[in-house]
C-alpha positions as CSV (number, residue, x, y, z in Angstrom):
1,X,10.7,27.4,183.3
2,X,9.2,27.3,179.7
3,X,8.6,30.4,177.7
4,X,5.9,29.9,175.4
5,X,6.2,30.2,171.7
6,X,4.2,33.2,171.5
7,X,5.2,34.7,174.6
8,X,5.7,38.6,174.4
9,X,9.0,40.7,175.0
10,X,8.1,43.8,176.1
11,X,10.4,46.4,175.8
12,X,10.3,49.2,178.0
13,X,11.5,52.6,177.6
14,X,15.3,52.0,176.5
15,X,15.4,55.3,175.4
16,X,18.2,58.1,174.6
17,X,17.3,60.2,177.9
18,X,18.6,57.2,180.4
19,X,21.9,58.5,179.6
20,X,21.6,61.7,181.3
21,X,23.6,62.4,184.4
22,X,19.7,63.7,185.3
23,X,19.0,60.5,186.6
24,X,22.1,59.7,188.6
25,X,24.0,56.7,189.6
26,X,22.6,53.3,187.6
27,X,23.3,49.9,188.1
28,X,23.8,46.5,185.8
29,X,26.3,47.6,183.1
30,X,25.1,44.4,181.4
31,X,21.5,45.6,181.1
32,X,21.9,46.9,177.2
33,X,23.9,43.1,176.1
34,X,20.9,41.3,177.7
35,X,18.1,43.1,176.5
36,X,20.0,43.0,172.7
37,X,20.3,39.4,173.3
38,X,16.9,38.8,173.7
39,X,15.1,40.8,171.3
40,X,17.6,39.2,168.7
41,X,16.3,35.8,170.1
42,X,13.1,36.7,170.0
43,X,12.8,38.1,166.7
44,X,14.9,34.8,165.0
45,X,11.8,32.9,166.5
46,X,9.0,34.9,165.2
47,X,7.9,35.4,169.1
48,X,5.9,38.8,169.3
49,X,8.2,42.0,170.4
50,X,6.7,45.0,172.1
51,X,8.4,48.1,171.8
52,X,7.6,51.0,174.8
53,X,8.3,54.4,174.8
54,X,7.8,57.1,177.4
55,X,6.4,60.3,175.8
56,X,7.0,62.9,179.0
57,X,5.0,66.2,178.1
58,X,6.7,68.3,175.8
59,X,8.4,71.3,177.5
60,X,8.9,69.3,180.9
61,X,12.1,69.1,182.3
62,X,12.2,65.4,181.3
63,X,15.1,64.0,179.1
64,X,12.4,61.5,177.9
65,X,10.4,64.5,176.7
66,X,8.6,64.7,173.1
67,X,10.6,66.5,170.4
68,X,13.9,65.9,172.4
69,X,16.7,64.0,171.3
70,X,16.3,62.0,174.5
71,X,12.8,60.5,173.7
72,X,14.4,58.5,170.7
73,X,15.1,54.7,171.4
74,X,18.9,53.9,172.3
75,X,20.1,52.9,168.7
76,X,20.4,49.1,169.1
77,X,16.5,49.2,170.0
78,X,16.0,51.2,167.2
79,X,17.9,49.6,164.8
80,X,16.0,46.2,165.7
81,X,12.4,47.4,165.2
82,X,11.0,45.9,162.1
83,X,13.3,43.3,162.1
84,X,11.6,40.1,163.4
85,X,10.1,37.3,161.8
86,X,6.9,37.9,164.2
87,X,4.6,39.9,165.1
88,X,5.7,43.9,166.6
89,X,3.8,46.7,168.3
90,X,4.8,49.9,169.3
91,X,3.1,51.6,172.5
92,X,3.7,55.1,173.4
93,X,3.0,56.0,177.2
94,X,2.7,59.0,179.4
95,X,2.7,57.2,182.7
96,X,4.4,54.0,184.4
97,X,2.5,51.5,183.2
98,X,2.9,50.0,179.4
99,X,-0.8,48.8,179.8
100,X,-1.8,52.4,180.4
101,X,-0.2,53.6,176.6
102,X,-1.8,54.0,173.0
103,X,-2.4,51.2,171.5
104,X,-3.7,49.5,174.3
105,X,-1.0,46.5,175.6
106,X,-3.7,44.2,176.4
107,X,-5.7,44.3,173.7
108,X,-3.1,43.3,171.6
109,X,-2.0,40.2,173.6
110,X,-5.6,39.4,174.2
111,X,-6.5,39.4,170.1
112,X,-2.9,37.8,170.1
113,X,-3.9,35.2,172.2
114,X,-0.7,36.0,174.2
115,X,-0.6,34.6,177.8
116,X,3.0,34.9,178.9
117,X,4.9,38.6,178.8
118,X,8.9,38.9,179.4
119,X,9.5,42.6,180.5
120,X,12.7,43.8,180.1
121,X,14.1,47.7,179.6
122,X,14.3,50.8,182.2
123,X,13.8,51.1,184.9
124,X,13.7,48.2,187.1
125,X,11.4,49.6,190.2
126,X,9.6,51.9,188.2
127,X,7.9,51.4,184.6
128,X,9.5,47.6,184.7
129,X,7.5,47.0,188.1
130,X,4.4,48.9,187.5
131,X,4.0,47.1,184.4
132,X,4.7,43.8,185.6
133,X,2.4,44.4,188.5
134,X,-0.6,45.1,186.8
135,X,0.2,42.3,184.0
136,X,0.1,39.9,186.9
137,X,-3.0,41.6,188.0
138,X,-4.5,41.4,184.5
139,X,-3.9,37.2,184.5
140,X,-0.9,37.4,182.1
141,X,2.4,35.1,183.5
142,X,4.8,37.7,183.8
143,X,8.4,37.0,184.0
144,X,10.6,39.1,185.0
145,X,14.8,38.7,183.8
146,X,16.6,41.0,186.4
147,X,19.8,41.1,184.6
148,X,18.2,42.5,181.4
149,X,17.4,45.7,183.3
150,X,18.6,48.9,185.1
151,X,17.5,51.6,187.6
152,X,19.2,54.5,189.5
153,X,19.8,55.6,192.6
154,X,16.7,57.5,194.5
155,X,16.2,59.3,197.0
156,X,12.6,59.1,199.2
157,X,11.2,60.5,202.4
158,X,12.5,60.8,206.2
159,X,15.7,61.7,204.6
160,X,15.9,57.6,203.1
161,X,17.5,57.1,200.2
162,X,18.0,53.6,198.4
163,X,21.0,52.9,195.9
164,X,19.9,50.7,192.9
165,X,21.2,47.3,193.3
166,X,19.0,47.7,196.6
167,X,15.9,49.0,195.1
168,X,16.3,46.4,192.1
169,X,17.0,43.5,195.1
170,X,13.5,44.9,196.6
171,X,11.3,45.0,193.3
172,X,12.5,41.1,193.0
173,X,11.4,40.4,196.4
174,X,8.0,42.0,196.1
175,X,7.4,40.9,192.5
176,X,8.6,37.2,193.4
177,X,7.0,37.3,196.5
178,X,3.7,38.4,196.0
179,X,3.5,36.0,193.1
180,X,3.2,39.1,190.6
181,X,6.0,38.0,188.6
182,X,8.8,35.3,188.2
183,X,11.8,37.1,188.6
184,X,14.8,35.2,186.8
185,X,17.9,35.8,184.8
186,X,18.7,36.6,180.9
187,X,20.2,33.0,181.0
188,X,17.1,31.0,182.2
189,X,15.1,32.7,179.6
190,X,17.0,31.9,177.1
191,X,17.0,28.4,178.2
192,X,13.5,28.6,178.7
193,X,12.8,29.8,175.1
194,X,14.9,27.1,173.5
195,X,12.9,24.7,175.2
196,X,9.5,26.4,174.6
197,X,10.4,26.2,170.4
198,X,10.8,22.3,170.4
């Protein structure tokens, strides 16, 4: 798999408030090394990096709420914006989608000319998924490194409930599957992006 020289890295809501115990039980410890990993690749390459963050009403019960300490980004996000040799956008968003958020995502790959997005960030079956799933709708080659995410635990209807590494083993299947998305590792993109800067 190549990744393109302009591909994208979208970043998505790596945020201060995802270390709550509001959220419950996470998974992939590695999540924060991999994401690191590759926006430092991607900003030593001048590939384009797209930070997300989720403004939740302010006064919600949200940790990722506006004016709290939880909407910031996690500082080795934060401390990485501005820092590339390419091209950076920041979208702010109220729902799951970072193509639904101000400025608009696509608009910016599309004067970009940008084809291919890499989504990484939190959480895997939820802003991750919606995001890649309306990318792929949209015509952009999403791909999708599993290990350079997280989600929680959750609990659903009938009584079900779903621990992360299952619903993370389920948004791979459906991504995969349905052909919204290449799901792959941290290590495959890296050796994708290596290849794509020859």
């Amino acid at each position: 798999m190549e990744i393109s020289e302009n591909a994208a890295l979208v970043v998505v809501d790596v945020q201060k408030g995802f270390e709550e115990e509001f959220w419950g039980k996470r998974n992939n410890p590695a999540a924060e090394e991999n994401i690191a990993a590759l926006i430092d690749l991607w900003q030593e390459t001048g590939r384009p990096v797209v930070f997300v963050r989720h403004d939740s009403p302010e006064g919600s019960l949200s940790p990722l709420r506006t004016g709290y300490v939880g909407n910031a980004f996690k500082d080795f996000v934060e401390e990485r914006r501005g820092k590339g040799a390419g091209p950076e956008l920041l979208v702010t968003k109220s729902v799951n989608s970072a193509f639904y958020g101000e400025p608009s995502l696509d608009g910016w790959l599309s004067g970009q000319e940008i084809a291919q997005i890499v989504i990484v960030g939190i959480q895997t079956n939820m802003c991750n998924e919606t995001t890649a799933r309306m990318g792929g709708n949209l015509g952009y080659d999403v791909v999708f490194p599993l290990d350079a995410m997280h989600t929680f635990d959750l609990e659903g209807p009938f009584g079900w409930a779903a621990g992360a590494d299952e619903l993370s083993r389920a948004t791979a299947v459906s991504l995969h599957g349905g052909g919204f998305a290449k799901v792959v590792s941290t290590e495959d993109v890296v050796r994708g992006a290596s290849a794509g800067s020859r």
